[in-house]
N, C-alpha and C positions, 0 to 999 in steps of 0.2 A: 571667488564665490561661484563663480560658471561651472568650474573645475568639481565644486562639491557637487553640486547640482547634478551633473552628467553619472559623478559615484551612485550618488544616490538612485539614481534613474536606475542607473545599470543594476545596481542591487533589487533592486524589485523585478525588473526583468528575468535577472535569472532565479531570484527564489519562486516567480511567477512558474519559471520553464522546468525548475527543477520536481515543483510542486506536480505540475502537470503528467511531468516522467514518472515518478515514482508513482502515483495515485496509477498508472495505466499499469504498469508494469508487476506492482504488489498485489498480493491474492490476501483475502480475510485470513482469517489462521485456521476458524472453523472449515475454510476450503484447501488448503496446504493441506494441514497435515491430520487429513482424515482418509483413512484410509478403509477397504470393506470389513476386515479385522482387525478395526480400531475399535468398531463399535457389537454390542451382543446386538443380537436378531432375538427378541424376544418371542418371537412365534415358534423358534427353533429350539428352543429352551426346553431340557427335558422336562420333566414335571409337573 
Protein backbone atom coordinates (compact mmCIF):
# COMPACT_ATOMS: atom_id res chain seq x y z
CA UNK A 1 0.00 0.00 0.00
CA UNK A 2 3.12 2.43 0.90
CA UNK A 3 4.35 1.63 -2.52
CA UNK A 4 1.04 2.98 -4.25
CA UNK A 5 0.92 5.80 -2.32
CA UNK A 6 4.57 7.15 -3.14
CA UNK A 7 3.21 6.29 -7.20
CA UNK A 8 0.63 8.24 -6.77
CA UNK A 9 2.56 11.10 -4.92
CA UNK A 10 5.01 11.06 -7.59
CA UNK A 11 2.38 11.30 -10.44
CA UNK A 12 1.03 14.58 -9.13
CA UNK A 13 4.37 15.89 -8.75
CA UNK A 14 5.40 15.62 -12.04
CA UNK A 15 2.07 16.33 -13.88
CA UNK A 16 2.26 19.47 -11.21
CA UNK A 17 5.98 20.18 -12.79
CA UNK A 18 5.15 19.30 -16.20
CA UNK A 19 2.04 21.58 -15.91
CA UNK A 20 4.27 24.38 -14.84
CA UNK A 21 6.85 23.88 -17.85
CA UNK A 22 4.79 23.80 -20.61
CA UNK A 23 2.29 26.74 -19.20
CA UNK A 24 6.04 28.96 -19.12
CA UNK A 25 7.39 27.82 -22.11
CA UNK A 26 3.86 27.93 -24.72
CA UNK A 27 2.99 31.27 -26.27
CA UNK A 28 -1.08 31.80 -27.16
CA UNK A 29 -1.47 30.99 -30.85
CA UNK A 30 -2.78 34.49 -31.34
CA UNK A 31 0.92 35.45 -30.26
CA UNK A 32 3.00 32.54 -32.28
CA UNK A 33 1.92 32.96 -35.20
CA UNK A 34 1.03 36.39 -35.96
CA UNK A 35 3.10 37.93 -37.93
CA UNK A 36 3.00 42.09 -39.37
CA UNK A 37 1.81 40.54 -42.87
CA UNK A 38 -0.55 38.17 -41.25
CA UNK A 39 -2.84 40.86 -40.80
CA UNK A 40 -4.30 43.86 -43.35
CA UNK A 41 -3.63 47.52 -42.03
CA UNK A 42 -6.82 48.85 -42.74
CA UNK A 43 -5.68 52.46 -42.57
CA UNK A 44 -3.39 51.38 -45.61
CA UNK A 45 -6.04 50.08 -47.54
CA UNK A 46 -6.61 51.63 -50.78
CA UNK A 47 -10.02 53.01 -51.29
Amino acid sequence: MRMFVVAVVTMIVLATAGSLVLNAVQEPADVAFTTKGARPDLAEAPG
